[in-house]
C-alpha positions in Angstrom: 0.0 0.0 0.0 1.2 3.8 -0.7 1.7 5.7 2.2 2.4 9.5 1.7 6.0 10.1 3.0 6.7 14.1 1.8 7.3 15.6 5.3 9.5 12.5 6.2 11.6 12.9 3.2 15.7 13.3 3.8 17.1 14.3 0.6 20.8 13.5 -1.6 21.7 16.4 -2.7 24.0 15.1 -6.4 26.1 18.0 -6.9 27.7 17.4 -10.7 31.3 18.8 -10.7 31.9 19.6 -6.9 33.6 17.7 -4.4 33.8 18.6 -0.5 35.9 17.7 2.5 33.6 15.0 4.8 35.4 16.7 7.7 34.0 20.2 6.8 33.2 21.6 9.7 31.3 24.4 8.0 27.4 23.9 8.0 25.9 23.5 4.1 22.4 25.3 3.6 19.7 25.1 1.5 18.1 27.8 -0.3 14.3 27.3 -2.2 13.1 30.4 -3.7 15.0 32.3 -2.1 13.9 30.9 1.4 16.4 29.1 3.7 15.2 25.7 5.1 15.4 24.5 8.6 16.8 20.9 8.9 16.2 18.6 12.0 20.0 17.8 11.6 23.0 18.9 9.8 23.6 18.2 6.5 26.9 15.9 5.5 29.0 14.9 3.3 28.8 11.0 2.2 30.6 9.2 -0.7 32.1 12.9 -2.1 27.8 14.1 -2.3 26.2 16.6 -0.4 23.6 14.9 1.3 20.8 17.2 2.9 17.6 15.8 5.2 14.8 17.6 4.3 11.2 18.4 5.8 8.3 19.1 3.5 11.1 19.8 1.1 9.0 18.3 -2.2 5.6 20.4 -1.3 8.2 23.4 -0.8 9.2 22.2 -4.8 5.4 21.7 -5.6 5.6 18.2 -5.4 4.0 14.9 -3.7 5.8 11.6 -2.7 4.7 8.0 -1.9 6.7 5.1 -0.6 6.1 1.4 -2.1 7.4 -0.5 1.0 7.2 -3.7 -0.9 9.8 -2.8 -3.9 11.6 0.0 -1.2 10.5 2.5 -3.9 10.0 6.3 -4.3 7.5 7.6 -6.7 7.5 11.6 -7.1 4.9 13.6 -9.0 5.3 16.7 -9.8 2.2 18.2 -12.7 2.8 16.0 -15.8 6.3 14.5 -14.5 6.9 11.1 -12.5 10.2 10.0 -11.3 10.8 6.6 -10.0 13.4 5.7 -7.5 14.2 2.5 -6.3 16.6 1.9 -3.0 20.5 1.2 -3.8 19.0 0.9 -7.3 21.4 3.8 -10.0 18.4 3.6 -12.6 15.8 5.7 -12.6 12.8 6.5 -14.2 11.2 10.1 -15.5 8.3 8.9 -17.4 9.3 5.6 -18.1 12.6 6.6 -19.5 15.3 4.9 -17.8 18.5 7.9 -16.6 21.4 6.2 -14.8 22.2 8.3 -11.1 25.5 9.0 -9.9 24.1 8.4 -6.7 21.2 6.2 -5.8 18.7 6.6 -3.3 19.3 5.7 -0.1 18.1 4.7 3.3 20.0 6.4 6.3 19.2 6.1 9.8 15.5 5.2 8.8 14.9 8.2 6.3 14.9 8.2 2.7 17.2 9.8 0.8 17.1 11.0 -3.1 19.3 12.9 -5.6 17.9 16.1 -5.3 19.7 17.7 -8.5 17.9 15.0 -10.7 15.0 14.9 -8.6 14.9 19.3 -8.8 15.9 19.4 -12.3 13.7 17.0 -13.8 10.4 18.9 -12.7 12.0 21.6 -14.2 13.5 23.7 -11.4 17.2 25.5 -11.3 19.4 23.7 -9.0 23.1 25.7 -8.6 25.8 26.1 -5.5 27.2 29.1 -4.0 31.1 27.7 -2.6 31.4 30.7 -0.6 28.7 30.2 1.4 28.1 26.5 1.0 24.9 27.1 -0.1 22.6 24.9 -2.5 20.3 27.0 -4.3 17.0 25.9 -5.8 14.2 28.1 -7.7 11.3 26.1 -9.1 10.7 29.3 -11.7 14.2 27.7 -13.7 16.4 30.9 -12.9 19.6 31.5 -10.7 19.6 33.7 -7.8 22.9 35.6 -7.6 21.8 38.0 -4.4 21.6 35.5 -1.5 20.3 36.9 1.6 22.2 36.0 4.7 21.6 32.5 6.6 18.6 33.3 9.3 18.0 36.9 7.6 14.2 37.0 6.9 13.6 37.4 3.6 10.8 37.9 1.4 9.7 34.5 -0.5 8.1 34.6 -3.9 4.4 33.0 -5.0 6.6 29.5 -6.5 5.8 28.9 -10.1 4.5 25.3 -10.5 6.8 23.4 -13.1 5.0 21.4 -15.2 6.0 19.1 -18.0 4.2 18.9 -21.1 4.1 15.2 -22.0 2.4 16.3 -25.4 5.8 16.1 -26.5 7.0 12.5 -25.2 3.3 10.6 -26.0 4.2 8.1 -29.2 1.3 6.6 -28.6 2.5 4.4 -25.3 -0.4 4.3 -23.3 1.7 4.0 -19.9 2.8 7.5 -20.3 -0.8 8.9 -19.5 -1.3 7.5 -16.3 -1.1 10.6 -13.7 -0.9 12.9 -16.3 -2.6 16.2 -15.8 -6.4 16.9 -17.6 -4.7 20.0 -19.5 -1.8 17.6 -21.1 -4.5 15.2 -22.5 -6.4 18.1 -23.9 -3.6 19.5 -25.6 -2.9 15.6 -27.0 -6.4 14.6 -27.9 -8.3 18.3 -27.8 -11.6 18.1 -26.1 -13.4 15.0 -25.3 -16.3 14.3 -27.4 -18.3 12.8 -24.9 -17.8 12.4 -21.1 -19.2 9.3 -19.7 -19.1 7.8 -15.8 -16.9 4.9 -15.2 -18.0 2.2 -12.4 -14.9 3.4 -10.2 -16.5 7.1 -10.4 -14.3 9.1 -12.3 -15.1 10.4 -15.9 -14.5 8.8 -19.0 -13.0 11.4 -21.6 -14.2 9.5 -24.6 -12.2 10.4 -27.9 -14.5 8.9 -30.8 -14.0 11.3 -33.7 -11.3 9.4 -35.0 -12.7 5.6 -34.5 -9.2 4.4 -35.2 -7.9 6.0 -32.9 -10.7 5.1 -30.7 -9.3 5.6 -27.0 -11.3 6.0 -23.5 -8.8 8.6 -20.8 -10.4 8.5 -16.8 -9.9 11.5 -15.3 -10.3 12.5 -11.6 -9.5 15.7 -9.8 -7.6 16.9 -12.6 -5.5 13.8 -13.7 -5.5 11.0 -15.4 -6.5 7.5 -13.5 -7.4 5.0 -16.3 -7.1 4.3 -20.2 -8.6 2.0 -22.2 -8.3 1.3 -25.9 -8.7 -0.8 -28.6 -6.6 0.9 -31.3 -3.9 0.0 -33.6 -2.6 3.0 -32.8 -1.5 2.6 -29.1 0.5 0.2 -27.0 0.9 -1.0 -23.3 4.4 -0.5 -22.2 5.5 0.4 -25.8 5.8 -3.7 -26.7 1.9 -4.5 -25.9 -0.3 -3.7 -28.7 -3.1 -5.4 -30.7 -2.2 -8.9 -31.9 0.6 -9.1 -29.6 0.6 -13.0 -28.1 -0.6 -14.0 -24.5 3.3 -15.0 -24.1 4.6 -11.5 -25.2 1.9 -9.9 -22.7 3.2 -12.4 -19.6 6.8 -11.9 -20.9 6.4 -7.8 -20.5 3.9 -8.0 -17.4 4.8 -10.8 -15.7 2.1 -13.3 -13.9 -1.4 -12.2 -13.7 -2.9 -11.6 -10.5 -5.6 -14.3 -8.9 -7.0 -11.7 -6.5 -6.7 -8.2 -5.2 -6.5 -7.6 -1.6 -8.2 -4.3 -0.4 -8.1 -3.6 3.2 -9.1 -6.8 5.0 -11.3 -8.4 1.8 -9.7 -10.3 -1.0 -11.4 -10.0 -4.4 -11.1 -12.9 -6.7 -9.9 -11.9 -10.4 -11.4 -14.6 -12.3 -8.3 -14.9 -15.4 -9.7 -16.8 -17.8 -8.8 -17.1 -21.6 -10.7 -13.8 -22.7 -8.7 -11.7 -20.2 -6.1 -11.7 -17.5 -4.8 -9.1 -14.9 -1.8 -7.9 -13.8 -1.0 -5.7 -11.1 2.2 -3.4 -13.1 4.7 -2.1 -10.3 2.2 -0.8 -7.9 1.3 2.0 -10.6 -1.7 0.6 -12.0 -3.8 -2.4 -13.0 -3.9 -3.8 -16.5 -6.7 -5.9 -17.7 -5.5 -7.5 -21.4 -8.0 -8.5 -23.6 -7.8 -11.5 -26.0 -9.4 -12.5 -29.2 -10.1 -16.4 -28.7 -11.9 -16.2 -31.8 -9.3 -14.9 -33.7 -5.9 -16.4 -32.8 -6.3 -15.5 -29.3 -3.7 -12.4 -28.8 -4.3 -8.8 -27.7 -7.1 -7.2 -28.9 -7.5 -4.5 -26.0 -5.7 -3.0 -22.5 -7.7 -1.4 -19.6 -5.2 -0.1 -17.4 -6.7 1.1 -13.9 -4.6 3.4 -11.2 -3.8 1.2 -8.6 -4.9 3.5 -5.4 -8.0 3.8 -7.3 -8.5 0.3 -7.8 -7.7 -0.3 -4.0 -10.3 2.2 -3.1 -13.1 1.3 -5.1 -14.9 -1.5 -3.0 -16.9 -4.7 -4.9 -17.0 -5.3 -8.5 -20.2 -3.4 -9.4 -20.7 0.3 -8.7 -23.7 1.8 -7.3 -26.4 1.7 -10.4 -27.6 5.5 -11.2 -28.9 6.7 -14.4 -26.0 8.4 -15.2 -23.8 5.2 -15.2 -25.7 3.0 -17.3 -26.4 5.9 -20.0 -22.5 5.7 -20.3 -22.6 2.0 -20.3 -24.6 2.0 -23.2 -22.7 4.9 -25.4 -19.4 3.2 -24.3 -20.8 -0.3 -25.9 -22.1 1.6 -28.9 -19.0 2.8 -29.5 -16.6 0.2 -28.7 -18.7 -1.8 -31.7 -18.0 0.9 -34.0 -14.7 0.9 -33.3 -14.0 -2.8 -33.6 -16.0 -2.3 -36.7 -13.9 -0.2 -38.2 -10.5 -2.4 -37.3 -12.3 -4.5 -39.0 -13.3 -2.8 -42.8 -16.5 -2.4 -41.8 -18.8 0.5 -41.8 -20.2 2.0 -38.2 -23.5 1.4 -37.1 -25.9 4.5 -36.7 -27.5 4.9 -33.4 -30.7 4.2 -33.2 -33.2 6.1 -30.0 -36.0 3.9 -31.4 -34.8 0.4 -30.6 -32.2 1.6 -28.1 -35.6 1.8 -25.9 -36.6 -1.4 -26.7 -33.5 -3.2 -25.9 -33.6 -0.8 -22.8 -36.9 -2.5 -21.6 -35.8 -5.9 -22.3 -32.9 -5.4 -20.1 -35.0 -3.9 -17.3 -37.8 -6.8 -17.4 -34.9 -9.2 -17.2 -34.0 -7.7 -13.8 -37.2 -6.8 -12.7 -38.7 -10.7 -13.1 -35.2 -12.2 -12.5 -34.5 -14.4 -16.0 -32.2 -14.3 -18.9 -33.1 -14.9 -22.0 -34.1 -13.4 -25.5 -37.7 -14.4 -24.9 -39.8 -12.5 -22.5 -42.0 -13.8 -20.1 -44.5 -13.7 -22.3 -43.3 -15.1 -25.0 -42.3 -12.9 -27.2 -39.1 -13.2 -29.3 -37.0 -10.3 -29.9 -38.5 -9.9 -33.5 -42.0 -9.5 -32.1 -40.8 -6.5 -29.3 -38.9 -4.7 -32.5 -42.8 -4.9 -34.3 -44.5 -4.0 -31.4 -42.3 -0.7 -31.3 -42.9 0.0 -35.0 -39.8 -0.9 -36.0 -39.9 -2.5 -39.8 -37.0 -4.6 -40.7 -34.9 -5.9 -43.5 -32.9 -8.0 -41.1 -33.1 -8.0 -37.2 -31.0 -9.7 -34.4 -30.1 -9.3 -30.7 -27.4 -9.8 -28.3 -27.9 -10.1 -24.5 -25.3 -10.2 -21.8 -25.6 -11.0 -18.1 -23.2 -10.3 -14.7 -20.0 -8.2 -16.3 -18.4 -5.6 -14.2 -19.2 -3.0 -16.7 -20.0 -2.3 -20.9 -16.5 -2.9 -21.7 -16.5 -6.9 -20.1 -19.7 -6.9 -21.8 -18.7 -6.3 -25.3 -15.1 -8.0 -24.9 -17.4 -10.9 -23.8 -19.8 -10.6 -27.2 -16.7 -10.7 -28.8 -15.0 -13.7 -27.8 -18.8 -15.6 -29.3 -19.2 -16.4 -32.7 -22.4 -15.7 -32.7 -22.4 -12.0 -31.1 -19.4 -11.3 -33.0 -21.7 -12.0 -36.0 -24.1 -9.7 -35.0 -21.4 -6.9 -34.1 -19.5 -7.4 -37.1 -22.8 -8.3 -39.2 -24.1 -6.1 -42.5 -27.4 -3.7 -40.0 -27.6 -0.7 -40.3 -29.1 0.4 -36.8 -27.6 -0.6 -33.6 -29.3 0.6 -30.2 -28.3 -0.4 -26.3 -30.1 -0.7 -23.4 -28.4 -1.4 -19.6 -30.4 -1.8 -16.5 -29.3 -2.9 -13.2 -30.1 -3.3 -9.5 -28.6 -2.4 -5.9 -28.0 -6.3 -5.6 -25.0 -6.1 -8.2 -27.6 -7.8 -10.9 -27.1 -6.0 -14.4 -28.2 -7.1 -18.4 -27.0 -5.6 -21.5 -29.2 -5.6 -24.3 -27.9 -4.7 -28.1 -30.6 -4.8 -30.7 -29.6 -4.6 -34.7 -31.7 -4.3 -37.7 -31.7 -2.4 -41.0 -34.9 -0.6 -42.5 -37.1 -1.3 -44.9 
């Protein structure tokens, strides 16, 4: 579990082209926009590195850190930029890309330690050192300051400016990027969202489906980015992981899927089975692959999930609301457009007319507690369609019962031949209708046809 460390953190101070005297007796002091910190001990010098412990340094530095006790692992955020840091371990991480540390972090009397010239200058502040008064100097607005005021002199500190790296520039399409990147970076990568939908953990979907090639799904909450899902060509998992790539590539990259998630004192059971498996990626997130059994059985489809908000949302199904099962059925419109389109085919027009219908069918199953495409009374899905007016070419129906949400449900569809048929079939007209109860019960209706 992540536990918030920032005003425990001791920092390394990695100062590139100075060496000091480890029986200096003179103190070395550290300056942040132009405001001197107070230290609960003296800084040091250890292995030829000025080492400084720091209080509430990284908030000072507009920045947050948690602690991974199981890998003995830093991750910092700082607006768009992540920097992973593991203990006695020279390679680090700033957004995935791998920068070898003269200096690793470090554990010293039961405080953490980091480089804080990599740490400073990756989030884009100004890290420099005064000799003549053994001073580190840091400014998170990127500039020097040659007028330092004297140690313990009050001085007046400036509004800091909050760094922030644009990832715009770094995104090649690897999904893995994304994750904790800020609302105002995916805008600038995708533009607005055409639609925003609610996801089952209760943040917003930002759903990009201009483009249906490029058909991706970006969950955002409190201003950064939580979850992705996609089943384009045009985007990977960990730069390797993309459509078609084998179950063996995916365990090769992710290592073994997960059997069950512990949260707090419950364990939930991930039921892996040949359509999808899960894996828990570094403490950062959870990835659900998809497969296509049909089809050869690789990749077809990644849902990657932050993993604190994964650990805080409790059960399998959310709360049902109106709102949420609306979504549901855009989400499942769409995602058979866009598999549509991977596959030649032309998209499906929405239909409001038998949308309702398959709405109703949906709700009677959970209202009278059966599944099937016949109704209590008898009626086949044909005869509802006539009964709304509906006049038809060709008809046909897929029902689903019991996934966690409208992507399961049309992973699931597609991993039958004969809902695949129906998804990938020559209607015209597609509608969806989602209904579900406080007792985690919930149906998914798709009905097809093509006019007359």
């Amino acid at each position: 579990m992540k536990k918030v460390f920032a005003l425990l953190i001791a920092i390394v101070l990695l100062m590139t082209g100075y060496c000091f005297d480890a029986d200096a007796s003179q103190r070395i002091r550290v300056l942040i926009d132009n405001q001197y910190m107070n230290f609960d001990e003296d800084p040091r010098i250890e292995d030829g590195r000025t080492i400084v412990p720091v209080r509430g340094i990284f908030e000072t530095i507009n920045a947050s850190v948690m602690w991974f006790e199981d890998t003995r692992t830093v991750l910092i955020n700082s607006g768009d930029t992540e920097i992973l840091l593991q203990i006695d371990n020279k390679n680090a991480y700033v957004n995935k890309t791998r920068v070898e540390l003269e200096v690793p972090a470090r554990i010293i009397n039961g405080r953490t330690f980091v480089p804080i010239r990599f740490v400073a200058e990756s989030i884009g502040a100004y890290v420099g050192w005064d000799g003549t008064t053994r001073t580190v100097i840091i400014n998170t607005n990127g500039q020097g300051n040659q007028n330092l005021p004297t140690p313990g002199q009050p001085v007046e500190t400036p509004s800091p400016t909050n760094t922030v790296h644009d990832i715009s520039g770094d995104f090649n399409g690897n999904i893995d990027i994304l994750m904790g990147a800020s609302e105002k970076s995916i805008k600038k990568i995708f533009g607005e969202p055409d639609r925003i939908d609610l996801s089952r953990h209760g943040f917003d979907w930002y759903i990009y489906n201009s483009d249906l090639e490029k058909y991706i799904q970006i969950g955002i909450d409190n201003g950064r980015v939580v979850g992705v899902y996609t089943n384009s060509l045009s985007y990977k998992l960990k730069r390797n992981i993309g459509v078609g790539a084998s179950k063996s590539q995916v365990e090769k990259e992710l290592g073994k899927a997960v059997s069950s998630i512990n949260k707090g004192n419950i364990t939930y059971i991930m039921h892996n089975t040949e359509e999808y498996q899960i894996f828990n990626v570094d403490n950062r997130y959870y990835a659900t692959v998809f497969y296509d059994i049909v089809d050869g059985g690789n990749t077809t489809s990644f849902l990657i999930i932050d993993y604190d908000t994964e650990q805080t949302f409790k059960g399998y199904y959310a709360v049902p609301s109106e709102k949420l099962l609306r979504s549901y059925e855009m989400e499942i419109f769409d995602l058979a457009n866009s598999i549509r389109v991977r596959h030649g085919k032309e998209p499906f027009k929405w239909s409001d007319k038998i949308a309702a219908v398959a709405r109703a069918h949906s709700k009677d199953m959970i209202q009278n507690d059966f599944f099937s495409h016949y109704n209590l009374a008898g009626q086949s899905p044909f005869d509802r369609m006539e009964d709304a007016g509906i006049r038809y070419k060709t008809a046909g129906e897929n029902i689903a019962m019991g996934q966690m949400d409208g992507i399961f449900a049309h992973e699931s569809w597609m991993n039958s031949p004969g809902h695949r048929a129906n998804i990938l079939g020559f209607f015209e007209y597609l509608g969806v209708g989602v209904d579900a109860d406080e007792k985690s019960s919930i149906c998914y209706t798709q009905n097809f046809f093509t006019p007359w």
